[in-house]
PAFI-552564 format. One record per residue: x, y, z of N, C-alpha, C in turn. Coordinates in steps of 0.2 Angstrom, whole numbers, padded with zeros to 4 digits, always signed. Layout:
% residues N
XYZXYZXYZ...
% end
This chain:
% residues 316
+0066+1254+0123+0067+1252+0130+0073+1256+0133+0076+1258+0129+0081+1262+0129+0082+1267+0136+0077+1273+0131+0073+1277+0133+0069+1276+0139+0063+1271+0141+0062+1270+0148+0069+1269+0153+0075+1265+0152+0078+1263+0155+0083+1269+0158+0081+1275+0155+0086+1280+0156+0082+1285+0160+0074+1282+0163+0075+1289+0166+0076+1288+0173+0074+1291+0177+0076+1295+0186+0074+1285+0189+0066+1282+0188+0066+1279+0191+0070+1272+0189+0072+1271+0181+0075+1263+0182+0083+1264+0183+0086+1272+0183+0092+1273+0183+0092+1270+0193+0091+1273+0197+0088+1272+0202+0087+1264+0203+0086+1260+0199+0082+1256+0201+0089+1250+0199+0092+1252+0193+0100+1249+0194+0106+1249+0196+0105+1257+0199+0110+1257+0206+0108+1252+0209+0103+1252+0210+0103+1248+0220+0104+1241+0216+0104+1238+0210+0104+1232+0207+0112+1230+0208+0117+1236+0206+0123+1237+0206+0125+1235+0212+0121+1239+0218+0125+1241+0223+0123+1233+0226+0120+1229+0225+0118+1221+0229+0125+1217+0224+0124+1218+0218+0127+1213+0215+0136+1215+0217+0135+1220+0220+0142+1225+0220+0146+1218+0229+0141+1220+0233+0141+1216+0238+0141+1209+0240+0138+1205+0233+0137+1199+0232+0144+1195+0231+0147+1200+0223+0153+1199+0223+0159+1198+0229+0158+1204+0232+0163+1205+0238+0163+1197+0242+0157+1195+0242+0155+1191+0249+0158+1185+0247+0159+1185+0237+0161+1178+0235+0169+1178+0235+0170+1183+0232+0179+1184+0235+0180+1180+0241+0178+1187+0249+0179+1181+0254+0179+1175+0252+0174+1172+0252+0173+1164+0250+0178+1163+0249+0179+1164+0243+0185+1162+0239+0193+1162+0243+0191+1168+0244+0199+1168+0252+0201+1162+0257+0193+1161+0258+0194+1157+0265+0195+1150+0261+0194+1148+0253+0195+1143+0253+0202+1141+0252+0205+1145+0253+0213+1143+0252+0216+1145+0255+0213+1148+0262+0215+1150+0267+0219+1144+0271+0219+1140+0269+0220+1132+0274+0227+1131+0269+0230+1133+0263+0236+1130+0261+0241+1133+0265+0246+1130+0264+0252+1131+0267+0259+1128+0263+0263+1134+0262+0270+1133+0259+0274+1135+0263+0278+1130+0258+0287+1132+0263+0290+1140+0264+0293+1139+0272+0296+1145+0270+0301+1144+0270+0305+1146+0265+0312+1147+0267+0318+1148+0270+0315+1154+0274+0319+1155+0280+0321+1151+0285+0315+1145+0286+0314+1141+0290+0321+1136+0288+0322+1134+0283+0328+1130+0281+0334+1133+0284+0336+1138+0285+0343+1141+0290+0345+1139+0295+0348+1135+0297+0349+1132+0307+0352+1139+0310+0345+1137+0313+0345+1145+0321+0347+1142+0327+0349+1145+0335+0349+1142+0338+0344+1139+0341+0342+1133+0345+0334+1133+0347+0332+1135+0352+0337+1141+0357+0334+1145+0362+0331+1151+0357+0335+1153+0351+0329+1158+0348+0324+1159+0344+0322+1152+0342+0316+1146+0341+0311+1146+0347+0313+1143+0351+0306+1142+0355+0311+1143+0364+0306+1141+0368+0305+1141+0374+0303+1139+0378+0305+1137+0386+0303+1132+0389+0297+1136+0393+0292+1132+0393+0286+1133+0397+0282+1137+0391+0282+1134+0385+0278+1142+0379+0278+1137+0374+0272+1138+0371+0269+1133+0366+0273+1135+0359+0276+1129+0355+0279+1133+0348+0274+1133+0344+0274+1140+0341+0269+1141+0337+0268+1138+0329+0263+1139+0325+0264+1138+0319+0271+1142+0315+0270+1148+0317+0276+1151+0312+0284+1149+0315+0282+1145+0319+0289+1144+0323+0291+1136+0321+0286+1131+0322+0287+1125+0320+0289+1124+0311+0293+1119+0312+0298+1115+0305+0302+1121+0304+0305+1125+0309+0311+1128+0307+0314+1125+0309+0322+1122+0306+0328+1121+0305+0332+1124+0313+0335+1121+0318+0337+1122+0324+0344+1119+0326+0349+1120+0332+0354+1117+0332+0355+1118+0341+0358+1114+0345+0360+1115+0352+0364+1108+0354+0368+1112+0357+0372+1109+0360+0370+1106+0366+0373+1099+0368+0372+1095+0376+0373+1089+0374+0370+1085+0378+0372+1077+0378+0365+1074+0380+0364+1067+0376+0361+1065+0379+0360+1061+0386+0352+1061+0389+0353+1058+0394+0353+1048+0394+0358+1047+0397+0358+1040+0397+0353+1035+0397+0351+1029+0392+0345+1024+0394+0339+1029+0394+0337+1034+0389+0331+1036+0390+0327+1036+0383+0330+1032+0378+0327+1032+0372+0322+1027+0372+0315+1029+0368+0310+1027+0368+0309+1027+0363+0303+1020+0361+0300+1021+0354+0293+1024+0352+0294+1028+0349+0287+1029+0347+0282+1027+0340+0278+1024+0342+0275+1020+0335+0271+1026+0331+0267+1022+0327+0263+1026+0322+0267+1030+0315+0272+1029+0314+0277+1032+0310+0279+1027+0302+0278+1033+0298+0281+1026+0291+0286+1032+0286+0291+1028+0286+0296+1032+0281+0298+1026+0275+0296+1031+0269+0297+1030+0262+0291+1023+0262+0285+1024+0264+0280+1018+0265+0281+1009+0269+0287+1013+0273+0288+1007+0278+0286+1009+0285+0282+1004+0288+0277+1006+0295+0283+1006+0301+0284+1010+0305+0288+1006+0309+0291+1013+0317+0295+1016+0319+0292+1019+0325+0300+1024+0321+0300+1028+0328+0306+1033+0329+0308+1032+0336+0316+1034+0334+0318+1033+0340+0320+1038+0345+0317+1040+0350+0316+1047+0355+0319+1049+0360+0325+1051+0361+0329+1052+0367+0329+1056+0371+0330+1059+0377+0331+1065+0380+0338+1070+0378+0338+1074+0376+0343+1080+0375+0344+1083+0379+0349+1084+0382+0349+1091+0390+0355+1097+0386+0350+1102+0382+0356+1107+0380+0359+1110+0386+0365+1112+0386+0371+1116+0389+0365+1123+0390+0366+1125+0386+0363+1133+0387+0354+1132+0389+0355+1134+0395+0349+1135+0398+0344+1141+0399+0340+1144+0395+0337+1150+0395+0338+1152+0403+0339+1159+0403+0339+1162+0409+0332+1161+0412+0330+1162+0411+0320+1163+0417+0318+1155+0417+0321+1150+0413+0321+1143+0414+0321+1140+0422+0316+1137+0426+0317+1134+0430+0319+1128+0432+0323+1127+0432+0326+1120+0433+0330+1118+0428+0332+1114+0426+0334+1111+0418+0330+1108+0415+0329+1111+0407+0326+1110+0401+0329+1103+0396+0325+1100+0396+0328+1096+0391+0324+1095+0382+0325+1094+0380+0324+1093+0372+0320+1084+0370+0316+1084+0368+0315+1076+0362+0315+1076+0357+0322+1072+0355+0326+1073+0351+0323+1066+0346+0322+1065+0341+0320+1059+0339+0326+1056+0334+0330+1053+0336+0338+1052+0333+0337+1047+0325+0331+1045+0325+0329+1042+0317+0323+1037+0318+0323+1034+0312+0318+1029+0312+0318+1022+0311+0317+1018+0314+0318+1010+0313+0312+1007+0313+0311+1001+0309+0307+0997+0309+0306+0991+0316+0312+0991+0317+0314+0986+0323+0309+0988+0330+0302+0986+0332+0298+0988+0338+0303+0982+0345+0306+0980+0344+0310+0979+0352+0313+0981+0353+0310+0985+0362+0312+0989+0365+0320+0989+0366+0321+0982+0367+0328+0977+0369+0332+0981+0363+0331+0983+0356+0337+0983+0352+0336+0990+0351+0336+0993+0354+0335+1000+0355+0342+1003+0354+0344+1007+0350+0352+1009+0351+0355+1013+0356+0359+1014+0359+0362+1017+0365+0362+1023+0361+0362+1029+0365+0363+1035+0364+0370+1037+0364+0373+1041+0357+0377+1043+0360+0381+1047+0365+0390+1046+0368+0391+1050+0372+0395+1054+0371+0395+1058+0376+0400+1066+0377+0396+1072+0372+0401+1076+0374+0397+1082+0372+0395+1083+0362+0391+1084+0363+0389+1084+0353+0382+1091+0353+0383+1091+0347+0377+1097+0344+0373+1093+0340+0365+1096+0342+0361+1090+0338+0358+1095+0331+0358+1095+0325+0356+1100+0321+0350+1095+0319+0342+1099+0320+0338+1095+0315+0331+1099+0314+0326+1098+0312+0321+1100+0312+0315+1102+0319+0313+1108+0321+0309+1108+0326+0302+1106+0324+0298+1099+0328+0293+1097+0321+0287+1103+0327+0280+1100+0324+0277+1104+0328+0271+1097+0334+0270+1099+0339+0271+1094+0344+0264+1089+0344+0262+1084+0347+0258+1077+0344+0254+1079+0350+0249+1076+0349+0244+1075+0356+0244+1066+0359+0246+1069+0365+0246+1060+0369+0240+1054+0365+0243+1048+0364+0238+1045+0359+0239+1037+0362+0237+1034+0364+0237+1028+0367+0241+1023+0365+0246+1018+0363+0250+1016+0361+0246+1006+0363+0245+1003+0357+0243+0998+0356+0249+0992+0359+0255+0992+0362+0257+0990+0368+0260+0994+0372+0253+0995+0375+0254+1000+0381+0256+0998+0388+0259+0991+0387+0261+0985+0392+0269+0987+0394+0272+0989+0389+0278+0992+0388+0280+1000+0389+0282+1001+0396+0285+1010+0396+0288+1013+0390+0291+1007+0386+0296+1013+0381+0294+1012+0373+0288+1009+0374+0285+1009+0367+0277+1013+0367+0279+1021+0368+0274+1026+0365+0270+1026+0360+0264+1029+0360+0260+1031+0354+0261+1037+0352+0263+1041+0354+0264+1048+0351+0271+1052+0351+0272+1056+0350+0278+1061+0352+0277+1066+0353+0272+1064+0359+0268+1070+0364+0273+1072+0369+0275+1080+0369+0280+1081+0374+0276+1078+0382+0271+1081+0381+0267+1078+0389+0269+1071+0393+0269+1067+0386+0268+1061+0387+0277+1058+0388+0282+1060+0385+0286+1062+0387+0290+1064+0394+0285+1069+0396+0289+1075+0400+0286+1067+0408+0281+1064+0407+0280+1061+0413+0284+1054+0411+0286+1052+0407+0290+1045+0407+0297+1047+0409+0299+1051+0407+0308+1055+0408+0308+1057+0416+0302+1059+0419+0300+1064+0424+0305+1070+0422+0305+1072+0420+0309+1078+0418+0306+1085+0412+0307+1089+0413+0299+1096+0411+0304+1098+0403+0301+1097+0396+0303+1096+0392+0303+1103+0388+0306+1104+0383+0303+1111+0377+0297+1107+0375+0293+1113+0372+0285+1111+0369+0284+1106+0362+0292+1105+0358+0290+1102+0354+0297+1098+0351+0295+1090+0348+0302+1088+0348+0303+1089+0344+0313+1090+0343+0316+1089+0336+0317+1083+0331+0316+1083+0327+0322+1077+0324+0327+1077+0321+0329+1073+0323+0340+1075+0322+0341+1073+0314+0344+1078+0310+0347+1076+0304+0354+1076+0305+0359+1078+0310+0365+1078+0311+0367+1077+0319+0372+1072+0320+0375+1071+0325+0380+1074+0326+0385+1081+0329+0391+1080+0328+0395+1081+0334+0401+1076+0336+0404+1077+0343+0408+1085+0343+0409+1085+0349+0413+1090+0350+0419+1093+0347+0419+1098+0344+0429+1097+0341+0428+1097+0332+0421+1096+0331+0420+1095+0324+0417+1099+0321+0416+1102+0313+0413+1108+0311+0408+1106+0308+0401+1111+0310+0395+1108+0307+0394+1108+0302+0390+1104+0298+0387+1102+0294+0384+1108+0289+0387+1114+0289+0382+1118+0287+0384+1123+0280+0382+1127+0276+0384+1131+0273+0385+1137+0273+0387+1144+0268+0387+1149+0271+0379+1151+0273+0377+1151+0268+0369+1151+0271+0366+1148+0279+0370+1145+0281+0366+1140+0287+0364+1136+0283+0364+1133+0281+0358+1125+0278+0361+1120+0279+0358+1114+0281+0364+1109+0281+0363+1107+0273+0371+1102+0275+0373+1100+0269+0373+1092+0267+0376+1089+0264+0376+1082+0262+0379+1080+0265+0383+1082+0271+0387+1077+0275+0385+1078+0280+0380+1077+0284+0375+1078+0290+0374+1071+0289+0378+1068+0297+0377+1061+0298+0374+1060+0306+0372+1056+0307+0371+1053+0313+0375+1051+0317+0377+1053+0326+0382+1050+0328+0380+1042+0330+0387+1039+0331+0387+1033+0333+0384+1030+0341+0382+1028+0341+0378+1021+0338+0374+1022+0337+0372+1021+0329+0366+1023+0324+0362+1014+0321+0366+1012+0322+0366+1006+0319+0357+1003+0318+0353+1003+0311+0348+1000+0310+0344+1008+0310+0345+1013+0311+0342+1018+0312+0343+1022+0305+0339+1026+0303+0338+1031+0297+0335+1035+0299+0339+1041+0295+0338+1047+0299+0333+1050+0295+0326+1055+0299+0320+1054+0297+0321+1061+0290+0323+1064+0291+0324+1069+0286+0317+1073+0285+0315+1076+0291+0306+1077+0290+0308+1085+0288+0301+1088+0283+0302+1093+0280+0297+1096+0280+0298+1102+0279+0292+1107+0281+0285+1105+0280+0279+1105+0283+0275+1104+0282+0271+1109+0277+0267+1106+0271+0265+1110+0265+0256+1109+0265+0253+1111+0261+0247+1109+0259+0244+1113+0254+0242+1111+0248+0239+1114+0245+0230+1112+0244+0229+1111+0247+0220+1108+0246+0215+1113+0247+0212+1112+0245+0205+1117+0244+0198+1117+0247+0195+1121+0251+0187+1119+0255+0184+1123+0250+0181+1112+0247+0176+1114+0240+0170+1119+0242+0169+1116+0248+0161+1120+0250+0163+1128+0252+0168+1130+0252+0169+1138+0251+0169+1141+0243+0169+1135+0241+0172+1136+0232+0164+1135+0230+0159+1133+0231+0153+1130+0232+0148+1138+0232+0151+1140+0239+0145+1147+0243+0150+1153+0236+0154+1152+0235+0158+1157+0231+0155+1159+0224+0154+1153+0221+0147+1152+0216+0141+1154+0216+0140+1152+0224+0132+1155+0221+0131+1162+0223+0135+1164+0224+0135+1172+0225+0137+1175+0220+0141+1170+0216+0140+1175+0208+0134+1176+0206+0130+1169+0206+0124+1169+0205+0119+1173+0210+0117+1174+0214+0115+1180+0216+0117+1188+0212+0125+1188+0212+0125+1195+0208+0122+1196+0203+0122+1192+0200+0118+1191+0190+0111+1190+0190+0108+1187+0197+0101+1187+0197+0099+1195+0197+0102+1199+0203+0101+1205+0204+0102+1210+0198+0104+1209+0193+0104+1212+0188+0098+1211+0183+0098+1203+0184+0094+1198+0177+0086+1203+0181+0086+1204+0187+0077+1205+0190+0078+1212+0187+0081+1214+0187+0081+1222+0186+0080+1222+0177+0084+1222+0175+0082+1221+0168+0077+1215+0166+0073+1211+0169+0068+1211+0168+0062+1215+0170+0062+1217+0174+0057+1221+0179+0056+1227+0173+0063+1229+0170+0060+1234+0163+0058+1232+0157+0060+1225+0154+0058+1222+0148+0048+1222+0149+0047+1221+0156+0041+1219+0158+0038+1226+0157+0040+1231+0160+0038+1235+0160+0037+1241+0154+0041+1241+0148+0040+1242+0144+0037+1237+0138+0035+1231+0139+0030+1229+0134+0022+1230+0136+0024+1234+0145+0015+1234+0147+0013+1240+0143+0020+1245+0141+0018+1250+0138+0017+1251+0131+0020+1245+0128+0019+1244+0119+0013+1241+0118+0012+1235+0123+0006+1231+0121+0003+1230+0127-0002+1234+0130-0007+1234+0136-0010+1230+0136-0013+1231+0129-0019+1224+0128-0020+1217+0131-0010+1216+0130-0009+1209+0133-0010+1208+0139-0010+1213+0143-0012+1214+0151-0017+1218+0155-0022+1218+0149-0028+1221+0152-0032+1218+0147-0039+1216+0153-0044+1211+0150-0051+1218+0148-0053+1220+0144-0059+1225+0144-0065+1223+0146-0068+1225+0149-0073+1222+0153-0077+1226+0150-0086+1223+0147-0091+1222+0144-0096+1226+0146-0091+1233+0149-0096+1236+0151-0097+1241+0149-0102+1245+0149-0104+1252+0146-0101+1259+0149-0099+1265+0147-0094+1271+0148-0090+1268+0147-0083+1273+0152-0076+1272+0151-0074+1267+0153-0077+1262+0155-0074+1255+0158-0076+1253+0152-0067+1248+0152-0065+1243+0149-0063+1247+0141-0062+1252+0142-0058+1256+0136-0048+1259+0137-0046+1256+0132-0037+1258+0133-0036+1266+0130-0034+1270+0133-0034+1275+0132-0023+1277+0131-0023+1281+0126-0013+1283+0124-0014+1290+0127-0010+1291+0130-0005+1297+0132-0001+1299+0128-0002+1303+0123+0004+1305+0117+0010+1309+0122+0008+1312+0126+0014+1316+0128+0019+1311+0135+0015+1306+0136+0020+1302+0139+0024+1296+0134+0018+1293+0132+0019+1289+0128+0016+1281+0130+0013+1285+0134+0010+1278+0139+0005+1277+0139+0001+1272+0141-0008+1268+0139-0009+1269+0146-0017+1270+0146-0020+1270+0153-0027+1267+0152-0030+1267+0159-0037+1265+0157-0040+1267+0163-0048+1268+0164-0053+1270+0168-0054+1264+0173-0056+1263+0178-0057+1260+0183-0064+1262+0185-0070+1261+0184-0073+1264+0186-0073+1260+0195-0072+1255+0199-0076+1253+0207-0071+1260+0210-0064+1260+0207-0062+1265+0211-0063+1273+0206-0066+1271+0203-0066+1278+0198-0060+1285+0198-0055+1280+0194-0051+1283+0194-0047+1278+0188-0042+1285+0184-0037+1283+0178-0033+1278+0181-0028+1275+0176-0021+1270+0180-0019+1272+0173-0012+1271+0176-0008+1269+0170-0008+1260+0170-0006+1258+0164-0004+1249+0165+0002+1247+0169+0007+1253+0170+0012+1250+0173+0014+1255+0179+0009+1258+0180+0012+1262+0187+0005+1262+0192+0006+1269+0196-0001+1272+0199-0006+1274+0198-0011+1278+0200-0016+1281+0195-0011+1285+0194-0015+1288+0187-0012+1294+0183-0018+1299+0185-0023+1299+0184-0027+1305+0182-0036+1305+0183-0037+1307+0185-0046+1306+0188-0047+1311+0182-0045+1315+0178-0046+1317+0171-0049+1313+0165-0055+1313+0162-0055+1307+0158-0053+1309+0152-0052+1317+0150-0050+1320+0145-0043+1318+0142-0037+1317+0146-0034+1314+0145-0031+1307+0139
% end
């Protein structure tokens, strides 16, 4: 079988086996790409506190490579503007965050009007509106996380202005009437004016990153890069059967000459001799090919068993 498999037609006939199963391959990789194209790890970088005007922007959506960086700005909050926003659970306790308005001091220049921040100062179980903590006053820097921003979500007492369902800037920017950054913060650090921040040589904050006063019942949310490692089975599914396609295209190829080379060992098994007088129905060997043939007489003409005619010769 060797020997058949080496000459012009089945060398020929394994390229192109090659070249599908070459291609099958390929298509499974992608597969395989896209199905872990959905994980997401930490960066790094992102832990460093940057300013938040060289973060993000007002009137400009924060991007994925922009959101859960690490951020820091100075201002004060606006007086009686904290709201609760529900749907939140820290350390599997149900309960809301608390959402303030931030007005930073430094105002991008192409900014129109003044830019404020939603600042989420921590998280409390307590849902009345009434025991809301004052915001602190005077000038402070709020150092915390940029999360990346919610879609307006209906709030199950929606009877109440200051108890939200989401921490949708939109939703937000029309309760405050005031035009917001695209995405809120949460504050890991309070610090008043006059005081050194929280941070390391690196930028990172450190363990003494507190909350300013009045914190009372609050706990600070300490939200961290958002990560994912999960997998789209059905990518991991289509991945598979493209292996399997590559190894069919091989498996028919190397079939199609096992096949082919027993029609030239044993003809017999695939030729029926028909009962009739002359050259019909007689197996005839080729020494110099090495190949079996037979007479046809409706079409009166030679065949080989496993190709085309061979020869209207019957000397042969």
């Amino acid at each position: 079988m060797l020997k058949l498999a080496l000459t012009p037609r089945w060398l020929a006939g394994l390229l192109l086996a090659l070249v599908f199963a070459t291609g099958f391959m390929l298509l499974s990789r992608w597969q395989l790409g896209s199905a872990s194209s959905h994980e997401v790890s930490a960066d790094p970088a992102k832990e460093a506190v940057a300013p938040l005007t060289s973060v993000a922007a007002p009137l400009e959506p924060v991007l994925a490579s922009e959101a859960d960086t690490m951020v820091r700005t100075t201002g004060h909050y606006e007086r009686d503007s904290s709201v609760l926003v529900g749907s939140r659970v820290k350390d599997g306790e149900h309960g809301y965050w608390v959402v303030a308005r931030f007005v930073p001091d430094e105002q991008p220049d192409r900014a129109q009007g003044t830019f404020s921040v939603a600042v989420a100062r921590g998280f409390t179980a307590d849902g009345d509106p009434a025991r809301i903590p004052a915001e602190p006053e005077g000038e402070l820097t709020v150092i915390g996380r940029l999360v990346a921003n919610e879609g307006p979500v209906s709030s199950e007492d929606s009877g109440d202005p200051r108890i939200l369902g989401s921490a949708a800037t939109a939703e937000l920017t029309n309760t405050w009437q005031a035009p917001l950054y695209a995405a809120p913060v949460t504050a890991d650090a309070e610090v008043p004016a006059g005081q050194s921040l929280p941070l390391d040589g690196a930028d990172h904050l450190t363990d003494a990153a507190r909350l300013s006063a009045p914190d009372e019942g609050l706990v600070p949310i300490r939200a961290q890069q958002y990560t994912s490692d999960s997998l789209n089975w059905l990518n991991i599914f289509y991945a598979a059967e493209w292996v399997v396609f590559a190894g069919f295209a091989l498996f028919l190829w190397w079939r199609m000459l096992a096949d082919s080379h027993r029609r030239r060992q044993h003809p017999e098994e695939f030729f029926d001799p028909a009962p009739a007088a002359g050259e019909e129905g007689r197996i005839y060997y080729e020494q110099s090919t090495g190949r079996y043939f037979y007479y046809d007489a409706e079409a009166g003409q030679y065949y080989y068993f496993d190709d085309a005619a061979a020869s209207t010769d019957p000397t042969r």
